[in-house]
BATI-905294 format. One record per residue (C-alpha): residue number from 0; residue in one letter; x, y, z. Coordinates in nm, 2 decimals. Example, Ala and Ser with C-alpha at 12.3 -4.5 7.8 and 13.67 -1.06 7.14 Angstrom:
2
<0 a <1.23 -0.45 0.78>>
<1 s <1.37 -0.11 0.71>>
END
This chain:
367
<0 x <-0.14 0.06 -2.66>>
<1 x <-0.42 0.29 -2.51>>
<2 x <-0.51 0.22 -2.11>>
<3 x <-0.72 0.35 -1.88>>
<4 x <-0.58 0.36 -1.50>>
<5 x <-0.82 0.43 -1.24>>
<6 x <-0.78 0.40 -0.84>>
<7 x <-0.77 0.63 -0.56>>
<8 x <-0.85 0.79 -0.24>>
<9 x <-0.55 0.65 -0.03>>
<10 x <-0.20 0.56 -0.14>>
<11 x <-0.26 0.19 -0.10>>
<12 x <-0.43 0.28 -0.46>>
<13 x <-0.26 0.45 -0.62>>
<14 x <0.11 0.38 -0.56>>
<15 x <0.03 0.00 -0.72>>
<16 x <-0.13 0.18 -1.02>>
<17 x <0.19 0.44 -1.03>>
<18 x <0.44 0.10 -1.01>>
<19 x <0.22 -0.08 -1.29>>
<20 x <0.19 0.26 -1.52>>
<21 x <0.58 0.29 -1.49>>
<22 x <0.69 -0.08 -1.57>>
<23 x <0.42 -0.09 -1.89>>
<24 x <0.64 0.24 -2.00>>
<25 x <0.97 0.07 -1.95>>
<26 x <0.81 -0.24 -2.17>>
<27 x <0.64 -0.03 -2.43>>
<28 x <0.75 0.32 -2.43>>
<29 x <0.49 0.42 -2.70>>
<30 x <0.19 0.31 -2.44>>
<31 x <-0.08 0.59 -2.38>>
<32 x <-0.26 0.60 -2.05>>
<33 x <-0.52 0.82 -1.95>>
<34 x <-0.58 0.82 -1.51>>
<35 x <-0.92 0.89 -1.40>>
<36 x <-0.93 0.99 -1.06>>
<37 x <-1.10 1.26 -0.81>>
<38 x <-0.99 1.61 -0.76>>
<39 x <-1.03 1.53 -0.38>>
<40 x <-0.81 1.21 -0.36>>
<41 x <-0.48 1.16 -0.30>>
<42 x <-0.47 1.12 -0.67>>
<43 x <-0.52 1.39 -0.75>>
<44 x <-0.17 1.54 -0.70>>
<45 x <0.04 1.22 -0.70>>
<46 x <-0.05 1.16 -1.11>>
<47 x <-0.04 1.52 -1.18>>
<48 x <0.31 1.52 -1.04>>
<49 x <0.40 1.24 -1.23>>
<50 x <0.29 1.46 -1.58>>
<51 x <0.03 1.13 -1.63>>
<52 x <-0.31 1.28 -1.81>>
<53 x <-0.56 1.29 -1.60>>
<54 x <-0.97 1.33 -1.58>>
<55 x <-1.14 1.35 -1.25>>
<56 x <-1.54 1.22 -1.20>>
<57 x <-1.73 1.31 -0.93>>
<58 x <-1.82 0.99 -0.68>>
<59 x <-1.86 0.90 -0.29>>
<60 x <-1.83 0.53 -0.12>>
<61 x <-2.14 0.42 0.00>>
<62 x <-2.19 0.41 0.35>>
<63 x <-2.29 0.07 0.50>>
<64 x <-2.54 0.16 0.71>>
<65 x <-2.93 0.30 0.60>>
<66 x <-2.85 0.67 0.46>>
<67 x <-2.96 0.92 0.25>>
<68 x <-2.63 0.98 0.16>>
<69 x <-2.66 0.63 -0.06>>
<70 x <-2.88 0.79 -0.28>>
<71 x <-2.69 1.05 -0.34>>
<72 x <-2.38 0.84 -0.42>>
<73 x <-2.57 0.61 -0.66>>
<74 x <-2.70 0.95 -0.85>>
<75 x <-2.30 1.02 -0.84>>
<76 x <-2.24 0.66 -0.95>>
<77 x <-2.47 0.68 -1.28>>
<78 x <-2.34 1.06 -1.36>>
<79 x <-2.01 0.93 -1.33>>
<80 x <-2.06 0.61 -1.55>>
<81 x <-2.22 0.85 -1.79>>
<82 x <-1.91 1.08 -1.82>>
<83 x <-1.70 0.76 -1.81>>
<84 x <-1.86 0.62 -2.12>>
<85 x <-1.78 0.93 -2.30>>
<86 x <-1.39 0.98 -2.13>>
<87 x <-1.34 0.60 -2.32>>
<88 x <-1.54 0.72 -2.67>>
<89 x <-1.28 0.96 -2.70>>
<90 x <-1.00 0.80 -2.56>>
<91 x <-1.03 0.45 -2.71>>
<92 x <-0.84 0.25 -2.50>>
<93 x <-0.74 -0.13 -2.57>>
<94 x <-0.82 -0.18 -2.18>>
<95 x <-0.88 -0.06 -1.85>>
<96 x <-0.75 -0.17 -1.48>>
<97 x <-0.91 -0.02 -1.15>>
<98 x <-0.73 -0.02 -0.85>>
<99 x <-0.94 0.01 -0.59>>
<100 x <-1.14 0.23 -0.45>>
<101 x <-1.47 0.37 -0.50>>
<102 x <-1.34 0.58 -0.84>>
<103 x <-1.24 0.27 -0.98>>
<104 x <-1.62 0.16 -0.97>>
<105 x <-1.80 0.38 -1.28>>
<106 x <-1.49 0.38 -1.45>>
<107 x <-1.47 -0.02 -1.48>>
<108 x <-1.88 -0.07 -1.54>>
<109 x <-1.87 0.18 -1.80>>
<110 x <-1.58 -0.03 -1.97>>
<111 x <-1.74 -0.37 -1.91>>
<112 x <-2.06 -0.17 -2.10>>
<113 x <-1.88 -0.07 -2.41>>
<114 x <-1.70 -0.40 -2.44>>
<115 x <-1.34 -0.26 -2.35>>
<116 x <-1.14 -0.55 -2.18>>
<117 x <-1.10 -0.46 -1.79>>
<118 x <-0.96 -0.60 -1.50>>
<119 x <-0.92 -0.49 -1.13>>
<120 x <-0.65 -0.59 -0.86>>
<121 x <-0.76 -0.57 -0.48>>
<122 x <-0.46 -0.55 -0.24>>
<123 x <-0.62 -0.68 0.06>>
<124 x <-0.66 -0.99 0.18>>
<125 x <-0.98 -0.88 0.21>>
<126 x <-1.18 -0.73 -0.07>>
<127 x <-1.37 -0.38 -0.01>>
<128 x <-1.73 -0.31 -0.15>>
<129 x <-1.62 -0.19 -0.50>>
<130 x <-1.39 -0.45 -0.63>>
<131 x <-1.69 -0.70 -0.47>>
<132 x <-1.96 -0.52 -0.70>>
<133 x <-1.67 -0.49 -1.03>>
<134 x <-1.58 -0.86 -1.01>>
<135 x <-1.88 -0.97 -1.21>>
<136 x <-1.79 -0.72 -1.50>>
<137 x <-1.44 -0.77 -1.54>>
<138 x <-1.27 -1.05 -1.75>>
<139 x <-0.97 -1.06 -1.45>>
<140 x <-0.91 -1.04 -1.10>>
<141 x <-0.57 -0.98 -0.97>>
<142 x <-0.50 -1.03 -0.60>>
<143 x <-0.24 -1.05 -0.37>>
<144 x <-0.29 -1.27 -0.07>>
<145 x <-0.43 -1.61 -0.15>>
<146 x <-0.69 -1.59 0.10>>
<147 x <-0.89 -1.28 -0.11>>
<148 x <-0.98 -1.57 -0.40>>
<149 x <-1.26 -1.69 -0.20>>
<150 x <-1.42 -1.39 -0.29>>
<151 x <-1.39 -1.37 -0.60>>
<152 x <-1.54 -1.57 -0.90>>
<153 x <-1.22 -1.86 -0.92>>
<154 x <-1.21 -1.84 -1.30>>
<155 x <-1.12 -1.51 -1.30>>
<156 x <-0.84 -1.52 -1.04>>
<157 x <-0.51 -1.44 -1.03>>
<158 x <-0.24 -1.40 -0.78>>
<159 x <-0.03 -1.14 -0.91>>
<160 x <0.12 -0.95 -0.59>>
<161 x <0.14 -0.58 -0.57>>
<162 x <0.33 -0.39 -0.82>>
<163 x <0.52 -0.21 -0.56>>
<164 x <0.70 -0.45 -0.44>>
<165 x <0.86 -0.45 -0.79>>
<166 x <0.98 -0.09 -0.69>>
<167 x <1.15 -0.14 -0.37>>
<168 x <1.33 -0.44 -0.50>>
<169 x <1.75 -0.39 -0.54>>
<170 x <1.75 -0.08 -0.39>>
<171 x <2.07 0.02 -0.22>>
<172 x <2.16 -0.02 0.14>>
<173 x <2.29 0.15 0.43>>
<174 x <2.44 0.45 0.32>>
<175 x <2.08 0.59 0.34>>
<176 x <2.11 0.55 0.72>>
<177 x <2.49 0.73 0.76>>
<178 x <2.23 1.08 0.58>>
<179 x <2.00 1.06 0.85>>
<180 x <2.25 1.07 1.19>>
<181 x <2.23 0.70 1.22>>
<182 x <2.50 0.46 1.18>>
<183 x <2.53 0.22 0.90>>
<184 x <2.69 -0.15 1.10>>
<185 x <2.40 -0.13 1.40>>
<186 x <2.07 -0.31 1.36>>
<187 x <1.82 -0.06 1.31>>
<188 x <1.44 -0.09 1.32>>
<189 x <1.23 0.17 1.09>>
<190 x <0.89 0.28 1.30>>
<191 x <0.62 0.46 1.10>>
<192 x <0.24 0.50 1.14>>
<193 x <0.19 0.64 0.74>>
<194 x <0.22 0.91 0.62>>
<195 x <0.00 1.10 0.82>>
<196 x <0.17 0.93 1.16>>
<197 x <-0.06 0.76 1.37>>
<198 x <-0.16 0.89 1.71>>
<199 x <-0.09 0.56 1.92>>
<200 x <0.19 0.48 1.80>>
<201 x <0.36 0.81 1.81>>
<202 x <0.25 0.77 2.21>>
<203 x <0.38 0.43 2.22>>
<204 x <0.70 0.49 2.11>>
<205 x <0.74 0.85 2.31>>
<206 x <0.70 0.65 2.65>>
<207 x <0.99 0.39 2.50>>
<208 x <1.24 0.66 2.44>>
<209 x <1.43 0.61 2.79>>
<210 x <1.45 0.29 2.76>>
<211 x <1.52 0.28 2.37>>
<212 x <1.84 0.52 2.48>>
<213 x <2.01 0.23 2.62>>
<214 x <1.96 -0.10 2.35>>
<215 x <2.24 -0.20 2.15>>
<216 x <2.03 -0.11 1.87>>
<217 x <1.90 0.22 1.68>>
<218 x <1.58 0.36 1.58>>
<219 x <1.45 0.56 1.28>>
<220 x <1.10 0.75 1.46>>
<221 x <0.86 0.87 1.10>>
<222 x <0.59 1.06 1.30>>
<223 x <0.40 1.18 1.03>>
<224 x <0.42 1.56 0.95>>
<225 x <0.07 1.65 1.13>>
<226 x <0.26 1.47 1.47>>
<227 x <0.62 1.59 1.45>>
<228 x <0.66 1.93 1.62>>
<229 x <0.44 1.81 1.93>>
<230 x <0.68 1.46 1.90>>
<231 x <0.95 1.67 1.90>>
<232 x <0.86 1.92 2.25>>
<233 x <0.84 1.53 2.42>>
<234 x <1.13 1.41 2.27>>
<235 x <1.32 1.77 2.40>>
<236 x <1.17 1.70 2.72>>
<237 x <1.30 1.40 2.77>>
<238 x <1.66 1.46 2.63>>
<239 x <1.84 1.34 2.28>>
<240 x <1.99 1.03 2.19>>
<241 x <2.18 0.94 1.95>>
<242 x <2.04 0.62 1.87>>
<243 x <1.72 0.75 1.80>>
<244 x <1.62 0.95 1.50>>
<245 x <1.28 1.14 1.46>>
<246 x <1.19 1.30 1.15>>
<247 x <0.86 1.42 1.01>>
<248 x <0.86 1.19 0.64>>
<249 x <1.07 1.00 0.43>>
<250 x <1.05 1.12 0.06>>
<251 x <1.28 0.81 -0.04>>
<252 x <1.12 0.51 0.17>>
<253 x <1.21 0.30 -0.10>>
<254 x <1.62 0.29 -0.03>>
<255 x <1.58 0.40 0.39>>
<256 x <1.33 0.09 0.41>>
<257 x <1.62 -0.17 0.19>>
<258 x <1.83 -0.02 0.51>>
<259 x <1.66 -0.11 0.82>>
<260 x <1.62 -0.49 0.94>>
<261 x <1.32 -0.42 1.11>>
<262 x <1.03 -0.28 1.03>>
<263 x <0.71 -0.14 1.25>>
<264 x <0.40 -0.03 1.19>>
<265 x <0.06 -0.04 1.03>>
<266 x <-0.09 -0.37 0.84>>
<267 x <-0.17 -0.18 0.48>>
<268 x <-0.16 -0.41 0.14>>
<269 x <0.14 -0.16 0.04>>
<270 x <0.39 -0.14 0.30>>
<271 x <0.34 -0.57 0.36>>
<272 x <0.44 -0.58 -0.04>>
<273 x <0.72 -0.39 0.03>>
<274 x <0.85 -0.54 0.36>>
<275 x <0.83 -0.90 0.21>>
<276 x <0.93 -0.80 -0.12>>
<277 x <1.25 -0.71 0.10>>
<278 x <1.23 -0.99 0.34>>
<279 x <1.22 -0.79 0.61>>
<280 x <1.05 -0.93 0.97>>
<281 x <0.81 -0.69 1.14>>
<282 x <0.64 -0.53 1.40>>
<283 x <0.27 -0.48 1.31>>
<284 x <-0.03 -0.28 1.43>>
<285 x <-0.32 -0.31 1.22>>
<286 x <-0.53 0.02 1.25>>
<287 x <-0.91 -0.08 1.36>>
<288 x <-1.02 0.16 1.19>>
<289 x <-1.03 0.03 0.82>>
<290 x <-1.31 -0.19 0.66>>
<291 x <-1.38 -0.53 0.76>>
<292 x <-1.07 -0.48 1.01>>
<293 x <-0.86 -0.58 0.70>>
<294 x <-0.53 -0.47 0.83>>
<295 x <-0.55 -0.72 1.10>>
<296 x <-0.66 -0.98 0.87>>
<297 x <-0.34 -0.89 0.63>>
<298 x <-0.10 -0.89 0.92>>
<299 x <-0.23 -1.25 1.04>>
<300 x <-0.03 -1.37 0.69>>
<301 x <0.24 -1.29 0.80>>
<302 x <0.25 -1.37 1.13>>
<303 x <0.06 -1.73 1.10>>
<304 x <0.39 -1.76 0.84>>
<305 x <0.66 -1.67 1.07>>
<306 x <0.72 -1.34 0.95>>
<307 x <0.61 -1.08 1.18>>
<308 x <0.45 -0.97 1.53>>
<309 x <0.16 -0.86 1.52>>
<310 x <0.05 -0.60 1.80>>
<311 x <-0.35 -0.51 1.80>>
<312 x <-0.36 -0.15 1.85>>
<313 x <-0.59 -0.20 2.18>>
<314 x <-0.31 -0.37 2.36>>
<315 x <-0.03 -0.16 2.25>>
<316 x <0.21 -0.04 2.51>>
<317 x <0.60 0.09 2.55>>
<318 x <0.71 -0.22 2.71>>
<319 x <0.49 -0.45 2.43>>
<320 x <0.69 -0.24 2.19>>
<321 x <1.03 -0.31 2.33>>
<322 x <1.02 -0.65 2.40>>
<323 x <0.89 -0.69 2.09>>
<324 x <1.18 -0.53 1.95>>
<325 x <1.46 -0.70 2.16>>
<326 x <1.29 -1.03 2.07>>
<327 x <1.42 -0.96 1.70>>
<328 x <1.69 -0.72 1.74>>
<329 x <1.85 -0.87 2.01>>
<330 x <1.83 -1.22 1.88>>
<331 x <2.02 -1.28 1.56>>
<332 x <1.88 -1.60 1.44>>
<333 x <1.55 -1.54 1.51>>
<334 x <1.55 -1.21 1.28>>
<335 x <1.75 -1.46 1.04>>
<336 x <1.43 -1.68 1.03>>
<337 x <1.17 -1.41 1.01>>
<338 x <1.38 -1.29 0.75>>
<339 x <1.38 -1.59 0.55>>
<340 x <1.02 -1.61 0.65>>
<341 x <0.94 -1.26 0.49>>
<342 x <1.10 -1.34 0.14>>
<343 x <0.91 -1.62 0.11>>
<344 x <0.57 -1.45 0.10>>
<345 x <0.72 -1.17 -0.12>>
<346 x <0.63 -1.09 -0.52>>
<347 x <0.97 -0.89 -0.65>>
<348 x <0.79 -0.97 -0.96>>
<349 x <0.42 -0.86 -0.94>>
<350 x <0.46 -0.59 -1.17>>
<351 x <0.55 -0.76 -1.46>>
<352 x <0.28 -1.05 -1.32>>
<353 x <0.00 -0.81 -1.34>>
<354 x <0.19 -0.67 -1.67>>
<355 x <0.10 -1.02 -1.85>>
<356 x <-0.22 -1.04 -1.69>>
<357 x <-0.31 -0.72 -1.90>>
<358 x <-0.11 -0.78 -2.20>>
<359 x <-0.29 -1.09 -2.25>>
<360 x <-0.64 -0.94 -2.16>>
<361 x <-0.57 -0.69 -2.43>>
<362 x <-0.42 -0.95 -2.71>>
<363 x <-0.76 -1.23 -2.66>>
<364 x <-0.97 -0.87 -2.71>>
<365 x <-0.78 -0.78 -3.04>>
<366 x <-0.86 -1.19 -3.14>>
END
């Protein structure tokens, strides 16, 4: 088989893509796949990395207000369609999947306009401009929270789940805590605002530290690398403990996350795959500053389910923080429940879900 992978700008992207790339290899080692990104994503470096071919087009998101800019993207748009129809001339594939964001948009019309068999899968639970303007070109739709099919033609709907949840599944335990200074037999909650940190948050839990000192319970801090030497003069200010760990990134999130029994932080498609792919209860602030406030929209599935807290970023204090986290570290049953609560909104198996979905899309185009 010959695919065409395309998604970018964030890692809410492109780790699904990564996840789906890597199970297709496992399933058919002979598979060829071609990623079309841009030089300026996150992309860009991630599938290099990973020694995955890869072409880059030149595109912008439109802006939703009135703007020249606009113009300017939708001379990007058709330049990038153009190169797009020539990228699949050459490459031939047998299909194409987009993964969101606004890369994924000339390289899906310019399959849908030579007849190549496409689908996209949207993460959120709600839908962003591009994967709204692709769903009337592709033959599938693959989402992950129920609530996203009511935009979306409901013939062409499927609930898959994210592909990374496949990747977190089975990982081992709570060694990976014993490597960081923490110990292995004490609850332990994982707080992270991304990969680039996330300013309130980081304050949030700086004024908690004192108190934090004294639970019966331990914390692994993620600041984010752009945050962690001005986390760490506050932290020296206020004095060690040993119960609390601060570090700047977590190469292996994967096994630390299968670790902790709590996890806090932002709303994103990715890290909700993972966490109830895990069945793990949480602590979530959704960042306001996404489209259509989706984070917050995510994190309301899970909490309306039992599964997490949610904490809107506006209200967000130290002592919101902490009680939040005695309420489930402190309370055995209830992060039992949560727990339970978690698992059952998880997809363990959305990689090989949205594997099917493809393999089938490819097979009725050979018919």
């Amino acid at each position: 088989m010959k695919i065409i992978v395309s998604g970018g700008g964030t890692g809410g992207h492109v780790y699904p893509a990564l996840a789906l790339i890597r199970t297709i290899k496992e399933k058919h080692p002979d598979t060829t796949f071609l990623y079309i990104g841009t030089e300026k994503g996150l992309e860009a470096n991630i599938i290099r990395r990973e020694n995955i071919p890869f072409e880059t087009v030149e595109i912008t998101g439109f802006k939703r207000s009135l703007s020249f800019e606009n113009i300017k993207t939708l001379v990007r748009f058709f330049k990038g369609v153009k190169r797009c129809k020539q990228i699949i001339k050459d490459f031939k594939p047998d299909a194409v999947i987009g993964t969101g964001g606004y890369v994924s948009a000339p390289v899906v019309y310019a399959a849908a306009k030579k007849n190549i068999p496409a689908v996209i899968h949207e993460q959120n639970s709600v839908p962003g401009l591009t994967n709204k303007f692709l769903s009337r070109f592709v033959q599938k739709i693959a989402i992950c929270f129920d609530s996203a099919k009511e935009f979306f033609p409901a013939n062409k709907v499927i609930l898959t789940g994210n592909p990374r949840a496949s990747e977190v599944v089975g990982k081992v335990g709570r060694g990976e805590l014993a490597k960081l200074g923490l110990k292995e037999n004490v609850p332990t909650a994982l707080i992270t605002g991304g990969s680039r940190g996330a300013r309130p948050i980081n304050e949030a839990v700086i004024k908690s530290l004192t108190q934090l000192a004294n639970k019966p319970y331990q914390i692994l801090y993620i600041t984010g690398e752009v945050h962690f030497e001005a986390v760490k003069k506050e932290v020296a200010l206020i004095g060690d403990s040993p119960n609390v760990v601060v570090v700047p990134f977590i190469h292996n999130m994967e096994e630390v996350l299968a670790a902790t029994d709590v996890a806090v932080g932002r709303a994103g498609a990715t890290s909700l795959a993972e966490i109830t792919a895990l069945g793990l209860p949480s602590i979530l602030i959704p960042s306001p500053y996404v489209t259509n406030n989706h984070q917050e929209k995510n994190a309301a599935v899970l909490t309306s389910a039992g599964a997490a807290i949610m904490l809107p970023e506006k209200e967000l204090s130290s002592q919101k923080l902490i009680s939040a986290l005695d309420e489930i570290l402190l309370d055995d049953k209830k992060r039992k429940s949560m727990g339970e609560a978690s698992k059952k909104l998880g997809m363990p198996d959305a990689s090989d879900r949205l594997y099917d979905v493809l393999l089938n899309m490819i097979e009725r185009g050979r018919s």
